[in-house]
N, C-alpha and C positions, 0 to 999 in steps of 0.2 A: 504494500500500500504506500503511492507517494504523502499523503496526506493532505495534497491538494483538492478545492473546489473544483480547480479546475479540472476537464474533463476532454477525453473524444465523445463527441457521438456519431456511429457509422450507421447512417440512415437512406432515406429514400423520399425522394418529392415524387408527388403525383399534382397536376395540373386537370381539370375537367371542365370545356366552355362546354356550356347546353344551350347558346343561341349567341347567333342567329344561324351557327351552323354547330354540330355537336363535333369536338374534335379532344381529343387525351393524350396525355403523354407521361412516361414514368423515367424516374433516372435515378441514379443512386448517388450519394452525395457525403462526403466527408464534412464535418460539422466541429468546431470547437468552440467551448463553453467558456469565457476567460475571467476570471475574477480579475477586475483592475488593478487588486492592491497584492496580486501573486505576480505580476508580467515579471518584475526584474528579479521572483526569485526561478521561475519557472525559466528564465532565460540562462540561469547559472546552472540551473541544477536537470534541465534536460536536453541531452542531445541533439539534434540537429531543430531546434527551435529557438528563437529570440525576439526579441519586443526592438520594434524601430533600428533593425538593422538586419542585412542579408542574411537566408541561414537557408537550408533544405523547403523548412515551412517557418513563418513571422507571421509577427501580426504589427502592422504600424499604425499608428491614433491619427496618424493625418488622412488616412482611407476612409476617416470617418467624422461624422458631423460637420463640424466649421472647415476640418482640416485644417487648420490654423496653427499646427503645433502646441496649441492651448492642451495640459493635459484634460484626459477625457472623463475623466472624474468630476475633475473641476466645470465644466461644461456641463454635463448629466445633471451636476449638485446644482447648479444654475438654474436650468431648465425646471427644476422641479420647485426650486425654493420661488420662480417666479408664479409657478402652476399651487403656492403655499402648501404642497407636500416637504419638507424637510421637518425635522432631520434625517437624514440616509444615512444607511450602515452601508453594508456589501451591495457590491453593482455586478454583474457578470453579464457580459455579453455573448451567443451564440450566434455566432457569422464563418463563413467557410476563410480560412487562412490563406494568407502567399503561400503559393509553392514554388520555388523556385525564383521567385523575386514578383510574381504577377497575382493580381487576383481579383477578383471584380464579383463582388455581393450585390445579387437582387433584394437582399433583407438581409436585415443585421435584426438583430432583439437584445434592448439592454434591460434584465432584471434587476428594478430597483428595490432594495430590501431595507426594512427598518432596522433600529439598535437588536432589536430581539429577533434578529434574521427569519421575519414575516414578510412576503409578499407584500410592498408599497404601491408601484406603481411600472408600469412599463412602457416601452419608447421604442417604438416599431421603428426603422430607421431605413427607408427605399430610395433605391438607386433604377433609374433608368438609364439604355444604352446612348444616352444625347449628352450626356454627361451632368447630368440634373438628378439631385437628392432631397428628401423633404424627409421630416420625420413626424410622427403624431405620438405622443406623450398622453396616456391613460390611466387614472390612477386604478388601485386595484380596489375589489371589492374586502373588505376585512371580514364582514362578516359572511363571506359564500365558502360552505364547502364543495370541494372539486375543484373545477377546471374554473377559470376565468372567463365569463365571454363580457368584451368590450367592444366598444360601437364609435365610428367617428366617419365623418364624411372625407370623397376620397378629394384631394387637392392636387397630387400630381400626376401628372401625364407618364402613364409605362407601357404599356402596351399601344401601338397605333390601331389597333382594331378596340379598342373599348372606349366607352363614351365617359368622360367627364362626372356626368353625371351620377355621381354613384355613393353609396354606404359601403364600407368596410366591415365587417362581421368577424372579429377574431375569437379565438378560446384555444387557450393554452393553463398549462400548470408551469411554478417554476419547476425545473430540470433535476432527475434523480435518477432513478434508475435507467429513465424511459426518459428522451423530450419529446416532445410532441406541438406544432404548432400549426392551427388550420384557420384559414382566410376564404370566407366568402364576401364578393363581389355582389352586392344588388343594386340592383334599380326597380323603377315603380313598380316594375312588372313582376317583380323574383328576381329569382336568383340567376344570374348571368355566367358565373366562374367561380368555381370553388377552386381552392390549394392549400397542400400538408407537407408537412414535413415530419416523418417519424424515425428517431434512432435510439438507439441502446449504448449505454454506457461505456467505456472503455479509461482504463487508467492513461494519462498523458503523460507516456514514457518516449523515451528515443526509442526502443523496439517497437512501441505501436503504433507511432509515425513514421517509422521506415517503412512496416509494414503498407502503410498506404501511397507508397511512394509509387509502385508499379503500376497502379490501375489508375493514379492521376496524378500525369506526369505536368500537364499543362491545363491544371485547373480551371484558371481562369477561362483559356480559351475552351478548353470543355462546353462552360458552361455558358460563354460567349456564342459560340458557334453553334451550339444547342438552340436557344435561344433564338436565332438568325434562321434555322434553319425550320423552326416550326414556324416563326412566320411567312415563310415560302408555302408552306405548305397550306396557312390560312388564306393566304392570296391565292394559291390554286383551287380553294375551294368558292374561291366569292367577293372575299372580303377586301375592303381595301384603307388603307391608312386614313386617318379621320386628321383635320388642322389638329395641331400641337401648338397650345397654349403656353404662354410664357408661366415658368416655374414661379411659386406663390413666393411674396414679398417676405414674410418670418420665414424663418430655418425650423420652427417646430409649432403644430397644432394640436389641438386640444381636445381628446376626447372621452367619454364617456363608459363606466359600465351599462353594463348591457341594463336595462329599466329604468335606469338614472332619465330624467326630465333633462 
C-alpha cells in the first residue's frame, strides 16, 4: 500500500446521442485521481510520474483552469470561497495524465472536500477541440445519501453537432473503490446524449503506470483522433456543424443540486 489518495483508475467511456440521429461509441480510458497536496510527494516517490515537469506520465496545473501558473489549489479555494462554500480541506482531481509530454482532457472533475473529508462541492472542468474551456462549480448535496446528481445549464460550445441550448445532468460519488461519473445532455425535448465514465481502483505505482504504457502510447492523440473521427462519422450520417459561439465571459458557473430552486 502507497498510502496515497491518490489513485489509477483503469476504466471505460461510453458516449450514446439518441437524436436527431442514434449513434454510440465505447473506448477504454486510463484515468488518475490526484490529491493536490500529494503532486510533489507523488513526484519523488513514484516512478516515471511528476507534477509540472517531463516524465513517462505528468500532470501540469497550467492544463488547467486559468493556466496561469497560479497554483490550482489556490484557484479551486477561490472559486469556491466566491461560490461562499469554504472552508476546503482535500481537492482531488480525476482527469487523464501527459503521457509522454501530450494530453488533452474533455473533462477534468475537481472533488472538493470539507475539514472532515465530506463531499463539499465539485467543479466539472470542459475543454473543447477550438481550444476553449469553461468550468461549472456545484456545491454538493450534505444531506443525500448515494450518488450526487447536480444540475447547471450548458455554456460552452463542445461538440459542433449539439445545440447550445441545453441542461447538464450529472451524478457521481467521490472516488473509492469504483469512480464513476455520468453526464446527461437535455433539452426541452429529453434527453439528447448521455456519457460515463467507469473505472476501478489501482495503486499509483511506477509498475502500474508502466503497465499502461503499451496500450496508450499517445494518449492524447488517442483521444484527439477518436474524437475527430466520430464526428466524421456524425457528418456521414446527416448532421452538420451548428455557429460556434464565443466562449462565456467568467472562467466558472454556477450550478445547482439536483431539486435545488
Amino acid at each position: 500500500m502507497t498510502g496515497f489518495a491518490s489513485a489509477i483508475y483503469r476504466g471505460t467511456v461510453i458516449h450514446t446521442r439518441l437524436r436527431p440521429v442514434r449513434h454510440k461509441l465505447r473506448y477504454s480510458v486510463p484515468m488518475l485521481l490526484l490529491d493536490l497536496d500529494e503532486l510533489d510527494a507523488l513526484s519523488r516517490s513514484v516512478p516515471g510520474f511528476s507534477s509540472d515537469r517531463f516524465n513517462l506520465f505528468s500532470f501540469h496545473g497550467r492544463d488547467h483552469l486559468a493556466g496561469d501558473g497560479v497554483p490550482l489549489r489556490r484557484q479551486v479555494e477561490q472559486a469556491l470561497a466566491q461560490a461562499g462554500l469554504d472552508p476546503v480541506g482535500a481537492i482531488r482531481v480525476l482527469c487523464m495524465p501527459r503521457v509522454l509530454g501530450s494530453a488533452f482532457n474533455p473533462l477534468s472533475v475537481f472533488f472538493c472536500h470539507d475539514p472532515e473529508d465530506r463531499l463539499k462541492a465539485v467543479l466539472y472542468e470542459v475543454n473543447n477541440t477550438f481550444g476553449q474551456r469553461h468550468s461549472y462549480l456545484i456545491p454538493a448535496d450534505p444531506g443525500l445519501e448515494g450518488p450526487q446528481r447536480q444540475v447547471c445549464e450548458k455554456r460552452l460550445y463542445v461538440s459542433p453537432f449539439l445545440e447550445m441550448a441545453m441542461r447538464y445532468h450529472f451524478r457521481l460519488s467521490a472516488p473509492g473503490e469504483r469512480a464513476g461519473v455520468s453526464i446527461e445532455a437535455r433539452d426541452e425535448k429529453g434527453l439528447v446524449l448521455s456519457a460515463c465514465f467507469s473505472g476501478r481502483r489501482q495503486e499509483l505505482t511506477g509498475a502500474n503506470l508502466l503497465g499502461l504504457l503499451p496500450r496508450y502510447p499517445a494518449l492524447a492523440l488517442q483521444v484527439l483522433g477518436g474524437i475527430h473521427w466520430e464526428a466524421l462519422k456524425l457528418w456521414r450520417k446527416g448532421l452538420r456543424p451548428l455557429p460556434r459561439p464565443l466562449p462565456p465571459a467568467e472562467p466558472v458557473s454556477l450550478g445547482t443540486p439536483r431539486g435545488t430552486p
